[in-house]
N, C-alpha and C positions, 0 to 999 in steps of 0.2 A: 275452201276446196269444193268443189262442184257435187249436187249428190249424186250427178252419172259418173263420179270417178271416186265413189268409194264401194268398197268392196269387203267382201270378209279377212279375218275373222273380224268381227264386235267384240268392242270391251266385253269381259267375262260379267257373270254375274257381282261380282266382288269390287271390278272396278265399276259397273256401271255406280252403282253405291258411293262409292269413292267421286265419278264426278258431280251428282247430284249432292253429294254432303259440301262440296264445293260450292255449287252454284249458287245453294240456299243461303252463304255467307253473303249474302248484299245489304243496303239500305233498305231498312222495312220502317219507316217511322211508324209508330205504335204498335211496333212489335202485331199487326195484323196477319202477317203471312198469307199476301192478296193473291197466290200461285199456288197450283199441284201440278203433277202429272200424269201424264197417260203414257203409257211405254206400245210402241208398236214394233214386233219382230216374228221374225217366221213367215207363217203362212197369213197372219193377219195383216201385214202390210198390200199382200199382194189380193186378198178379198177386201181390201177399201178400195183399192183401185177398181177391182169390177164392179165395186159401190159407185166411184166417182163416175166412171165409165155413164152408168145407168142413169145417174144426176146430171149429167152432162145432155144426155140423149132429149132429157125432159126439158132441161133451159133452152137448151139449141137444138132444135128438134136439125137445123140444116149443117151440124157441125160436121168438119171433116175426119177424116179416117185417122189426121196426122194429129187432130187433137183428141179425138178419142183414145190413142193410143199413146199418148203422151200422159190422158189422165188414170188410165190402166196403168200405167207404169212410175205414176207419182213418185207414190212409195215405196218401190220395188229396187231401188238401187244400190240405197245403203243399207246396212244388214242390218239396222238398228233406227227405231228413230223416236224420238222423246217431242208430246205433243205438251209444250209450255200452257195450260190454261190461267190462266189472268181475273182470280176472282172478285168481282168489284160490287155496286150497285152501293146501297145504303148506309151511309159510315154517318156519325154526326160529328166527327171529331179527325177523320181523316181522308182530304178530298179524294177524289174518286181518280183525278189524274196522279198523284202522287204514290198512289198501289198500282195503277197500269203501268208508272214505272219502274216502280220495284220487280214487277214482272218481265217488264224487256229486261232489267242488269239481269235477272235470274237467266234470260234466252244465252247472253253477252258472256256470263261469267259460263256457262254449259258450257257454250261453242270454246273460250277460253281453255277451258280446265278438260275437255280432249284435245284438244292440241297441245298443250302440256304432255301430256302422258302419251303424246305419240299418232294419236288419232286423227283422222282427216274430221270436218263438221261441217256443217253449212247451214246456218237460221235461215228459213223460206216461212212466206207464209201462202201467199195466190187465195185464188179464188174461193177454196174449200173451207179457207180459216173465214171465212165471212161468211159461208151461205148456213142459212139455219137447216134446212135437212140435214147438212155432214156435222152440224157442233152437236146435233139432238143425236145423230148415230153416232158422235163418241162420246154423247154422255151428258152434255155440259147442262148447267144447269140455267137459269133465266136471267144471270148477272152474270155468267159466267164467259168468259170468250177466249179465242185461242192468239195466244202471244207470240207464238212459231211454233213452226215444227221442225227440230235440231233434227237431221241427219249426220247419221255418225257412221263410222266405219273406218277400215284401213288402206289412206290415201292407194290409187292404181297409178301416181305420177305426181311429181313436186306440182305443187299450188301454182297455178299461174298467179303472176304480180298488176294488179290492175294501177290506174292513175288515181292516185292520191293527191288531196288538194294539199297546199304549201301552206302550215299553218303559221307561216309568217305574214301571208295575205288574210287573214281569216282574224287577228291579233288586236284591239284595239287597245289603247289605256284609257280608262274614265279618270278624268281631271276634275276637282270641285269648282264651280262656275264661281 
């Protein structure tokens, strides 16, 4: 679901818990727990956007109005939204790619388990989950990086259905030579 087509109310406090106790059920080999969260709702959604706005003005000193105001309103759509951080760096015992992906099924299983219960979602990540001034202003730490940012809310219109690949073309069998 789109996050310009979700809307209030947001899970309650009770289910918000409910789908995060969800998400965290994925593959974690060595039980490392390579993800947290950051919750963004309220009035804090809509001060990163004048955050992003400002980060915007500095990278693209020549940007237009249509994306300034696109990045003003990031995270201003859905009334909820949960920033997946992906904690990695120095493991001797568990690669560094195998916790970034225990952190996308955490995005995967999120988005899942509100739509279960009813909920519109959308995993995005753009330009903010890379740049180091917005990962330092929400926090993240020097291994640390952002795996999405779930938008949640209550769909404003049934999900449009995009084109899905035909997993009968995508299918092989391995044969032993």
């Amino acid at each position: 679901m789109p996050a310009k087509q979700l809307g209030e109310p947001a899970p309650d406090e009770a289910t918000q818990l409910r789908l995060l106790a969800a998400a965290v059920r994925v593959p974690d080999h060595g039980k490392r727990v390579p993800f947290r969260f950051i919750r963004l709702q309220g009035d804090a959604r809509h001060a990163l956007g004048e955050r992003l706005v400002a980060r915007t003005q500095v990278r693209d000193p020549e940007a237009g109005e249509s994306a300034i105001e696109k990045d003003r309103k990031r995270f201003s759509h859905a009334p909820l939204v949960f920033v997946v951080v992906a904690k990695l760096g120095p493991d001797e015992k568990i690669p560094e790619s195998e916790r970034a992906s225990c952190a996308a099924c955490v995005c995967f299983a999120l988005l899942q388990a509100a739509q279960a219960l009813g909920f519109g979602a959308q995993w995005l990540t753009g330009w903010p989950a890379y740049d180091p001034e917005i990962t330092a202003l929400l926090g993240l730490g020097e291994h640390e990086h952002v795996a999405g940012f779930l938008h949640v809310g209550t769909p404003k219109l049934d999900a449009p259905e995009r084109d899905r690949p035909d997993p009968r073309e995508l299918l092989t069998d391995w044969t032993p030579a």
